[in-house]
C-alpha positions in Angstrom: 114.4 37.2 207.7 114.9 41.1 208.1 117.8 42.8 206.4 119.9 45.1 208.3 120.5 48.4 207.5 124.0 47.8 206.3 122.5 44.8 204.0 120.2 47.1 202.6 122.3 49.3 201.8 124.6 47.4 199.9 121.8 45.6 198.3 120.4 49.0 196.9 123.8 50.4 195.6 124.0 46.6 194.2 120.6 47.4 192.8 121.0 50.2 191.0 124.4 49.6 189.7 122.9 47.2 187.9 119.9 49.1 186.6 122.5 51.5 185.7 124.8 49.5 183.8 121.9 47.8 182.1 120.4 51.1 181.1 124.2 51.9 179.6 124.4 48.8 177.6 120.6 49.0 176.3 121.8 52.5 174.6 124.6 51.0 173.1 123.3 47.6 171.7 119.3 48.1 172.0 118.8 49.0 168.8 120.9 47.0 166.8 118.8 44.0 169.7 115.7 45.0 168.7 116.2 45.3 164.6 117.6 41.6 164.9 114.9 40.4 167.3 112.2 41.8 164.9 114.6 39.8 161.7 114.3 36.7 163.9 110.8 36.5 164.5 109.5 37.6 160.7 111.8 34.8 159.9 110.8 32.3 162.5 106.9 33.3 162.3 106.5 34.3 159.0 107.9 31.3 157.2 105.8 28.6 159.2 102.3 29.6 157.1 104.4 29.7 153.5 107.5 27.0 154.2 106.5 24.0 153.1 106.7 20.4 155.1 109.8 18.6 155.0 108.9 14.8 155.9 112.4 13.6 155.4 113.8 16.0 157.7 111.4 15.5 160.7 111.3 11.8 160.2 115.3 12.4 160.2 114.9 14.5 163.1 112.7 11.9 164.7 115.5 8.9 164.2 117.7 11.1 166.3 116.1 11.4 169.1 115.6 7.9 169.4 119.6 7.7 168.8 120.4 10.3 171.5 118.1 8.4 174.5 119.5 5.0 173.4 123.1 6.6 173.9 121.6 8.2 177.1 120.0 5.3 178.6 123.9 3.3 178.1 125.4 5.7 180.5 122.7 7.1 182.6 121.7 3.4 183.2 125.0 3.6 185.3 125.2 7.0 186.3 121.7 6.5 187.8 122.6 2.9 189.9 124.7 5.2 192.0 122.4 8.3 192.5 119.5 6.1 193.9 122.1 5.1 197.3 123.6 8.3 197.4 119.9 10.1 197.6 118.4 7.5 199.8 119.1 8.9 203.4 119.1 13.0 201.9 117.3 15.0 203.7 114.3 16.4 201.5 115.2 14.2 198.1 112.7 11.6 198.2 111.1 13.0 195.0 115.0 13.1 193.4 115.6 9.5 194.9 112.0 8.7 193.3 113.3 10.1 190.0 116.6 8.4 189.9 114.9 5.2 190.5 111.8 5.8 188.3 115.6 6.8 185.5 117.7 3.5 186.4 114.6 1.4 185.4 113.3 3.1 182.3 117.3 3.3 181.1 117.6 0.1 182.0 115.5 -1.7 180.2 116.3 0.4 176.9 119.3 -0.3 176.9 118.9 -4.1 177.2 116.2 -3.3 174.2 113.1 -4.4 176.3 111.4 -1.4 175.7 111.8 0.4 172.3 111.8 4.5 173.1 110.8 6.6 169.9 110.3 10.0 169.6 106.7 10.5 170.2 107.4 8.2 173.6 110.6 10.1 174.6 108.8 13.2 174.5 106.1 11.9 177.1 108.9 11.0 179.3 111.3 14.2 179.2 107.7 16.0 180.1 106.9 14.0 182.7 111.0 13.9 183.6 110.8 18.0 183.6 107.3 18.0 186.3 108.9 15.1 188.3 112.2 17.7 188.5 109.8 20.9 189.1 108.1 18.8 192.3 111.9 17.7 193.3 113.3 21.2 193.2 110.1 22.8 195.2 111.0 19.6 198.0 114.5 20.0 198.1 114.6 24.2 198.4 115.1 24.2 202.3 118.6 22.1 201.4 121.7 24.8 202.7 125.5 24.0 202.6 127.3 21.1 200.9 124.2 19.2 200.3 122.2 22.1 198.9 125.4 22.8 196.1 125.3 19.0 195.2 121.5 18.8 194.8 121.5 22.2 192.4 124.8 20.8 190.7 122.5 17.9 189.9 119.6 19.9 188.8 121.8 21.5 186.3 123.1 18.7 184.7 119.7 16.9 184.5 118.6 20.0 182.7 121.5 20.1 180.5 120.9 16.1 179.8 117.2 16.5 179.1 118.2 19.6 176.6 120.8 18.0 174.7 119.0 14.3 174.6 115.5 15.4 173.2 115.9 17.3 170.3 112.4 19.5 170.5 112.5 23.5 171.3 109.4 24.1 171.7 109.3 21.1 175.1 112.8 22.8 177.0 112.2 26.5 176.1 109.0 26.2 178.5 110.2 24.0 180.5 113.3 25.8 181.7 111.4 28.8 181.9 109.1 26.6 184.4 112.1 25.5 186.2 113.9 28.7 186.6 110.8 29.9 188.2 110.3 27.0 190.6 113.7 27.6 191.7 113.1 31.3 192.5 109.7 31.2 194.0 111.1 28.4 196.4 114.2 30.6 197.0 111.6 33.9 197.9 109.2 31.7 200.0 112.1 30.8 202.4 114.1 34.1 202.6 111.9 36.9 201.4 113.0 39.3 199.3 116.9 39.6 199.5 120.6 39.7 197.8 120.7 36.1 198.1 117.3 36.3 195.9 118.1 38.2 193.4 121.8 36.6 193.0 119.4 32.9 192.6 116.9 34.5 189.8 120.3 35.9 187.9 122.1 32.8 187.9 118.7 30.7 187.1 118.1 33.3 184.3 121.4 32.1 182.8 120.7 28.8 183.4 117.3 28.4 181.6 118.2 30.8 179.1 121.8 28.5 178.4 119.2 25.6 177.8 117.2 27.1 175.9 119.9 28.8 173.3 121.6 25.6 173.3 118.3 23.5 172.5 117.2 25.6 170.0 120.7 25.9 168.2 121.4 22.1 168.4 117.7 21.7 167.0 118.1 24.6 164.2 121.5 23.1 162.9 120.7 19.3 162.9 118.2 20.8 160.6 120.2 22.5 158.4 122.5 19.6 158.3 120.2 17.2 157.1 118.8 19.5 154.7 122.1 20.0 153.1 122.7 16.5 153.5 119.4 15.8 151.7 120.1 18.2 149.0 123.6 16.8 148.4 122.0 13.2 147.6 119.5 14.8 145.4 122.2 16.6 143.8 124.2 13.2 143.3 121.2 10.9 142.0 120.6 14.0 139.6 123.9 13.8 138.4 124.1 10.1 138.1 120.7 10.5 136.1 122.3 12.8 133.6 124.6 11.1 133.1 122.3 7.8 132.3 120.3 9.5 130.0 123.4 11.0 128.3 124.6 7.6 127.6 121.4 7.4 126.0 121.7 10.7 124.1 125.8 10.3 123.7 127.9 7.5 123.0 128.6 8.0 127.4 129.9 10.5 129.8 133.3 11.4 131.6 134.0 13.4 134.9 136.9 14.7 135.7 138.2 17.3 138.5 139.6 20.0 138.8 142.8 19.0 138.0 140.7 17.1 134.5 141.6 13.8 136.1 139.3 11.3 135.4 137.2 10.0 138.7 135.6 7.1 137.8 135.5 4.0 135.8 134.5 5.3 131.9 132.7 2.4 129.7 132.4 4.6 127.0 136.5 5.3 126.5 136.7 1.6 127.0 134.5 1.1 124.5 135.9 3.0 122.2 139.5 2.9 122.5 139.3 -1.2 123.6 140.9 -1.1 127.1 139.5 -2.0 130.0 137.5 0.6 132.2 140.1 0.8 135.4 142.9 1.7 133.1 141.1 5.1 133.1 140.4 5.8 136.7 142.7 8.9 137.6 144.6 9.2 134.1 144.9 12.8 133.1 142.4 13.0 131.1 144.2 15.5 128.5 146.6 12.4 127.8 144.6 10.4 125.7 144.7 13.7 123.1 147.3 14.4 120.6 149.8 17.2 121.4 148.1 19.8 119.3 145.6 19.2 120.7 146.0 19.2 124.8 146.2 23.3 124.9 143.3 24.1 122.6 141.4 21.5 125.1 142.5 23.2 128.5 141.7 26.9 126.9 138.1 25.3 125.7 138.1 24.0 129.5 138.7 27.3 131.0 136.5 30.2 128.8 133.5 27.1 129.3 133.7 27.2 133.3 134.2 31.1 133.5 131.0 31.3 131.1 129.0 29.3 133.2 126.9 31.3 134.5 125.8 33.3 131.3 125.6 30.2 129.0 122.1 28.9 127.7 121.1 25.9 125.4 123.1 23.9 124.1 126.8 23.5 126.0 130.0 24.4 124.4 131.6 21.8 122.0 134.7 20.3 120.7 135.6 18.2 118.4 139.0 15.7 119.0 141.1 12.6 118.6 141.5 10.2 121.5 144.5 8.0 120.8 144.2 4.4 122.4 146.8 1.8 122.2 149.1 1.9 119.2 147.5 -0.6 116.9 144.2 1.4 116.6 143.9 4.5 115.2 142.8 7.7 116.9 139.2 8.0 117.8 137.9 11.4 116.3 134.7 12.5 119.1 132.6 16.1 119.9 132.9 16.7 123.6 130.4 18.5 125.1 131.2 20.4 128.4 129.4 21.3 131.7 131.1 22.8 134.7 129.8 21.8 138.4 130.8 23.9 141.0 131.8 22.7 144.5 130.5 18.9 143.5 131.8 16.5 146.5 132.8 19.8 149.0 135.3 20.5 146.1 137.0 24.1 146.0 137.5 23.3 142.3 135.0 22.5 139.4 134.1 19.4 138.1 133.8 19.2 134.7 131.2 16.8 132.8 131.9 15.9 129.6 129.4 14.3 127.2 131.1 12.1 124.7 129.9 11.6 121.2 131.6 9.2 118.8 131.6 10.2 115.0 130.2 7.9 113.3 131.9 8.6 109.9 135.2 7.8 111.6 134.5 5.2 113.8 137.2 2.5 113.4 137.1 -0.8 111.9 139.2 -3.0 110.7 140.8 -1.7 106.9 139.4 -4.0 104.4 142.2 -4.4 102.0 141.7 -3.6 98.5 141.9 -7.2 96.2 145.4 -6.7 94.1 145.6 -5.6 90.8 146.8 -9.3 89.8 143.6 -10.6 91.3 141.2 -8.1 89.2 143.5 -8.8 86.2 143.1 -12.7 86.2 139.2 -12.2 86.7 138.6 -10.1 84.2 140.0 -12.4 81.8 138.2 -15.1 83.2 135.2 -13.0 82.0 136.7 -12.3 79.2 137.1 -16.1 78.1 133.5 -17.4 79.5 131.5 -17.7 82.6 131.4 -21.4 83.6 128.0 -22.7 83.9 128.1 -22.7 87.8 128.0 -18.8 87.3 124.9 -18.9 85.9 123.2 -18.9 89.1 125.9 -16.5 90.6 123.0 -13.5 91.4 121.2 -16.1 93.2 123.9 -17.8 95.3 124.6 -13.8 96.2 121.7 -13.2 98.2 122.1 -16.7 99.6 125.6 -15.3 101.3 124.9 -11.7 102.1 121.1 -11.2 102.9 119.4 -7.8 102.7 116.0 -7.0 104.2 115.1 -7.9 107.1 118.2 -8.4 108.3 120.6 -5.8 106.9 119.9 -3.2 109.3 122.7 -0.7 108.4 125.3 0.0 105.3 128.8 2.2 105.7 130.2 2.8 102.0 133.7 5.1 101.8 133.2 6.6 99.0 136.1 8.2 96.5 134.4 11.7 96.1 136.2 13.1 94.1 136.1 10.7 91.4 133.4 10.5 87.8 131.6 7.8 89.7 132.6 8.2 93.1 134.5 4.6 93.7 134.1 2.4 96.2 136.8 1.7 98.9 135.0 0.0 102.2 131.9 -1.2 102.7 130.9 -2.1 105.8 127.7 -3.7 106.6 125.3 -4.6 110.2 123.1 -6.9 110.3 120.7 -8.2 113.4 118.6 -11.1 113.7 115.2 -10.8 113.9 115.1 -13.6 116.2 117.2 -15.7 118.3 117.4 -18.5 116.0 116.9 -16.8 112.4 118.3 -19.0 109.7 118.3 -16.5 107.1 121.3 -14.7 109.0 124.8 -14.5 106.7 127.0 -16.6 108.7 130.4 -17.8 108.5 130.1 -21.0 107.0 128.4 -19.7 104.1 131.8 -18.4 102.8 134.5 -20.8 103.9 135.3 -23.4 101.6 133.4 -27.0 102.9 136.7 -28.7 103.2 137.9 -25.9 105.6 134.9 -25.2 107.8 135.9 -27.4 110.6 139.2 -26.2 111.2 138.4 -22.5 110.7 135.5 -22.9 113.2 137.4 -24.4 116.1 140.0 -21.9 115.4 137.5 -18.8 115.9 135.9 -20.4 118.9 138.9 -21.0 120.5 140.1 -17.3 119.8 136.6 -15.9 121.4 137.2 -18.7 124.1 140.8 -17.3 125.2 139.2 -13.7 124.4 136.6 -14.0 127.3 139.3 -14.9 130.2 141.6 -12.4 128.6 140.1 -8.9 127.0 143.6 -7.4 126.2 144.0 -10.7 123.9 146.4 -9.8 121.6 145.6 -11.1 117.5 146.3 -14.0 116.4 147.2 -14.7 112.7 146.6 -18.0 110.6 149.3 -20.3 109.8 147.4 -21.6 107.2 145.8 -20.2 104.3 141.8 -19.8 104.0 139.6 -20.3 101.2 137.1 -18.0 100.8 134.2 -17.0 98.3 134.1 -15.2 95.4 131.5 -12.4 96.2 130.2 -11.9 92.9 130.5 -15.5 92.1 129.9 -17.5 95.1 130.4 -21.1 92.9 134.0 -20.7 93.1 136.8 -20.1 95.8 139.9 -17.6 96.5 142.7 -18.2 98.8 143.1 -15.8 101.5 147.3 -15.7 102.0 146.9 -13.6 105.0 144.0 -14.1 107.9 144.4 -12.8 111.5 141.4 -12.9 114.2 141.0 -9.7 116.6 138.9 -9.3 119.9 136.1 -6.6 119.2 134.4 -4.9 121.5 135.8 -5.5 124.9 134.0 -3.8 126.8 130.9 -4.9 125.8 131.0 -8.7 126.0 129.7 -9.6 129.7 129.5 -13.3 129.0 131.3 -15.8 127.0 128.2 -16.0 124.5 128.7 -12.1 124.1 132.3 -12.4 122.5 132.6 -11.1 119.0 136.0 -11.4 116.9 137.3 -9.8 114.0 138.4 -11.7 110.6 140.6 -10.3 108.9 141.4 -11.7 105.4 143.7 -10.2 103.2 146.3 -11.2 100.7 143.7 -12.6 98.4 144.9 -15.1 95.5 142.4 -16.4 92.5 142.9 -19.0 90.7 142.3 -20.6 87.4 141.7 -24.0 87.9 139.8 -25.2 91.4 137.5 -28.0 92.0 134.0 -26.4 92.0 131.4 -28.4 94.0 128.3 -29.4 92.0 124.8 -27.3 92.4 123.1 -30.1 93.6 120.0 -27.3 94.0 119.7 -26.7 90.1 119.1 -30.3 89.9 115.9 -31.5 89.7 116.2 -35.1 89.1 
């Protein structure tokens, strides 16, 4: 086909118009081009010998793909049923009609899951799909008028399928490129060289280049998003793991917001302040402190998160009283502070706190002091003669409270101030050294004979009721209980005042687990008792 001189014409002026506009943008943005193409390609080049692999990601990458043709093959499976009829009597689309057919199979059976695509499979396939295309586009280049602009509208949107569905870069950016080329070398072997010519290698420039920015885009931010994705469940088992081993460090761990609302279920203040865990979940954290206490908190708070950055070692700490219900006393702990920044997409800081009970004020029940009427009346019992049961008093003793091996701790609260430093509380653990240890102190050993029975089905119906209901409330003895005399275990006083309390709610995860409190107070001795015979001391 030879151009006339007016086609000529305007095909030069076209020509250089271009070139000239071109050559006018290239002054303006050349440089700044080239100084970001060189940034790109250090980036992209350079890193490949020094980055190291990232199995997760490319297996992520990998499930995808696989994702993307199973979608695909749904709709195409469709999409392709009525290509085939449509292409069947075109002129010049065998190859297409080939394709679409070759397409509704292969989709086909994915979909109905009789074939399994992954991502080493799909890439075979959108290779083979791309020189199946290249052979179709060659065949169908003498295609003019309204058949010709449906044909090339399907090109496009096969390459724009074949981009978005296989997520791999290095496959479409030389394929396109192949494509493009195809298209143009088909379009100058029918018409020569010509406006029509140079109009088709524009428009397929745009087109293969589109593919190829939106390929590699799509692949490079998938990337990034399951990176960060990756990073953010490190980041939360990290967490989580700090937080296990400060429970092993610390009496437990709290996390609050930025508004220091508590986010989760805390065992530790449950623990500690007896009240079940999901009574904490979004409280205000700066409530369970004492009013003096709640702005010196919120200014330690705030100068820890804006020195962050610069601190080192050991975290800031506080020391304060966390008030439970109003029956036990406040809880006197050293809080230990970390701030995380942006944890869960949050604009605000977390802030960890690390919770350490102390141990010199840890709460238990007040053991009443015996009244001066009781110390009176045995002192002149002394005073008039130990009855013979006595005798053996040092060894009944150790019979009651046993030391070594089982005594594994000792609290005394001791009147410092004081010539010999009194005595108020003592306060003694003991563990077993195995399941069934008979030399454990146990509750019958000091309740009267006579009362065991009563006084045991009393406390296991308490622990009973306890284990259905934690927030139990304490229940108080009608009755009176006779008790031991500690430093004579022969003889009996009479307890005007006993109560049982649940301890430890939080702990007790079975029935078996439930540990009460009793409380004996009020205590009466008397003169005259019956004393039950030392059948031990007798040897025949």
């Amino acid at each position: 086909m030879a151009w006339s001189g007016a086609e000529l014409a305007d095909g030069k002026h076209a020509t250089l118009l271009v070139w000239v506009l071109f050559g006018l943008h290239l002054l303006v943005f050349g440089r700044d081009a080239a100084v970001k193409s060189q940034r790109w390609m250090r980036e992209r080049y350079s890193s490949k010998g020094t980055e190291k692999p990232q199995p997760r990601v490319d297996e992520a990458m990998k499930l995808q793909t696989e994702k993307n043709f199973y979608l695909q093959s749904c709709l195409m499976h469709h999409g392709a049923a009525v290509s085939v009829p449509l292409l069947w009597h075109a002129p010049g689309a065998r190859t297409l009609c080939f394709l679409a057919g070759i397409a509704y199979i292969v989709h086909g059976c994915v979909s109905c899951g009789r074939i399994t695509m992954t991502a080493s499979r799909s890439r075979v396939a959108f290779a083979l799909a791309y020189c199946v295309l290249g052979v179709s586009m060659w065949e169908t280049r003498v295609l003019q008028g309204p058949e010709g602009t449906v044909v090339q509208n399907i090109y496009t949107l096969s390459r724009m399928i074949l981009t978005v569905v296989q997520i791999d870069a290095s496959l479409h950016v030389p394929a396109q490129f192949g494509l493009s080329v195809v298209e143009v070398l088909g379009a100058l072997q029918l018409n020569g060289l010509s406006s029509h010519v140079l109009l088709l290698a524009c428009s397929q420039s745009f087109v293969a280049l589109s593919c190829m920015v939106v390929g590699s885009l799509q692949e490079a931010s998938l990337r990034e998003n399951f990176m960060a994705q990756f990073r953010s469940e490190d980041a939360e088992a990290m967490v989580q793991g700090f937080r296990r081993m400060l429970q092993g460090l610390c009496d437990g761990s709290v996390l609050l917001d930025g508004s220091l609302n508590i986010k989760s279920q805390s065992q530790c203040l449950s623990r500690m302040l007896s009240t079940k865990a999901e009574s904490f979940e979004s409280m205000h954290f700066p409530h369970l402190l004492a009013e003096t206490e709640k702005r010196t908190f919120r200014d330690f708070i705030k100068a820890s998160a804006q020195n962050a950055v610069e601190q080192e070692g050991t975290p800031p700490c506080m020391r304060v009283s966390l008030k439970g219900r109003e029956e036990i006393p406040p809880v006197s702990v050293d809080l230990f502070h970390v701030s995380l920044s942006h944890l869960y997409g949050s604009d605000d800081s977390y802030h960890l706190l690390a919770v350490r009970q102390d141990a010199e004020r840890e709460y238990f029940p007040d053991a009443t002091s015996f009244r001066h009427e009781l110390v009176r009346s045995s002192l002149a019992l002394r005073r008039q003669g130990r009855p013979a049961t006595s005798i053996t008093s040092e060894g009944s003793a150790a019979s009651i409270l046993q030391t070594l091996p089982q005594l594994k701790e000792m609290m005394l609260l001791v009147e410092a101030a004081r010539e010999h430093q009194d005595v108020c509380q003592v306060h003694l653990n003991y563990k077993a050294s195995s399941p069934e240890d008979p030399e454990m102190p146990s509750l019958r050993k000091f309740i009267r004979p006579t009362d065991w029975e009563s006084v045991r089905a009393r406390v296991r119906g308490f622990g009973e009721k306890a284990a259905k209901d934690p927030n139990l409330k304490p229940k108080h003895f009608s009755k009176t209980v006779w008790f031991r005399v500690m430093d004579q275990p022969g003889r009996y006083m009479q307890a005007k005042k006993a109560n049982l309390k649940v301890h430890d709610r939080a702990s007790a995860s079975s029935r078996e687990d439930i540990k009460v409190w009793l409380h004996l107070s009020d205590f009466v001795l008397t003169e005259r008792q019956h004393v039950e015979p030392e059948l031990e001391d007798i040897d025949e």
